[in-house]
N, C-alpha and C positions, 0 to 999 in steps of 0.2 A: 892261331894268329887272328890277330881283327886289324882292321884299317877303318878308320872311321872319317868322311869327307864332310865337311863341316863350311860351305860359301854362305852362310845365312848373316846378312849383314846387321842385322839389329837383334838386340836381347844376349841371354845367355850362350854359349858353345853348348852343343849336343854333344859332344867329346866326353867320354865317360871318365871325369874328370873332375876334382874338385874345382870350382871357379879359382880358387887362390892357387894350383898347380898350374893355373892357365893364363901367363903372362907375356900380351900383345907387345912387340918393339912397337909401339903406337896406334892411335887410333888406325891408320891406314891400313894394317894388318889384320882386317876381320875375318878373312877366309883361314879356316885351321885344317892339318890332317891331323891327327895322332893315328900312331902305328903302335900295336903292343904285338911282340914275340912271344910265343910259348913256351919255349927257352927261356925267357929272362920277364917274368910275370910282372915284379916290379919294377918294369922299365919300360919308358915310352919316349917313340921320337916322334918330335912336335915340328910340324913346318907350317913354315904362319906365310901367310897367300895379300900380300899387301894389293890392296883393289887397283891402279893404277896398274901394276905388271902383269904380267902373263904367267899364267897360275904355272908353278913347276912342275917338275919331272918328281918321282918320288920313288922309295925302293917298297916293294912288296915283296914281303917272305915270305919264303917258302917251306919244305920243310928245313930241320937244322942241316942238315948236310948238304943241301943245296943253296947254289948263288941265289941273291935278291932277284928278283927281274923290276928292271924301270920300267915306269907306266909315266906317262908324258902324258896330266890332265890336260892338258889344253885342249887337244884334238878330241879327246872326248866330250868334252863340254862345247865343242865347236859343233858336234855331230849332233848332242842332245837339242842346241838351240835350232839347227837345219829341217831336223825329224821330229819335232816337240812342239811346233807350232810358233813358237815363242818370237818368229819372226812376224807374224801377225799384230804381237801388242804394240799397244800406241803410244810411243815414244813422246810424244806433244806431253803426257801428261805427267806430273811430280812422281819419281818412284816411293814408293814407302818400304823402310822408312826412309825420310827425308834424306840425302845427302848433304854433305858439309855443301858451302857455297861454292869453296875450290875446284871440289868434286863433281859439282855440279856444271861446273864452267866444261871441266876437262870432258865429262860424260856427253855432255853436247856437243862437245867440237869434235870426239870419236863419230857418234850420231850422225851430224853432219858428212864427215867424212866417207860412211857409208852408205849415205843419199835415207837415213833413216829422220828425217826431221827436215 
């Protein structure tokens, strides 16, 4: 089985994927997982991570005979930014790449929110 997490907001998916198999319900939707089973080689399930929401819960396989187990990124990317330093960088400045303007509005007023700005 592979699972591959893919939050990279600009450029191509790293999703081992041809770009034309990899179709966003809109630009909002940059964050991608693909999941591929071992069982079923030509088949992948794609959950698209719209940046505004709170990244989902997803199934990880296991072996064939066993349940999925949900994995809830959230909390893990909540831990990575806690333990990773990431609380450090300087929000004052333009992320890259750039953000829409909307997104930029909405990013700032989370920001704010969390006394980051």
């Amino acid at each position: 089985n592979l699972v591959e997490i893919d939050l990279l907001r600009g450029g191509r998916h790293s999703v081992a994927l041809p770009p034309d198999q990899v179709r966003a319900p809109g630009d909002s939707a940059r964050g991608l997982v693909c999941v591929l089973r071992d069982a079923q080689p030509t088949s992948r399930e794609l959950y698209y991570m719209p940046l505004r929401e709170r990244l989902r819960a997803i199934r990880i396989p296991l072996r064939p005979t066993d349940a999925d187990v949900v994995l809830d990124l959230q909390p893990l990317i909540d831990r990575c930014y806690r333990t990773g330093g990431y609380w450090q960088t300087d929000y004052s400045l333009p992320p890259e790449p750039p953000l829409s303007e909307t997104d930029l509005v909405w990013a700032r007023d989370i920001l704010r929110q969390a006394g980051r700005l």
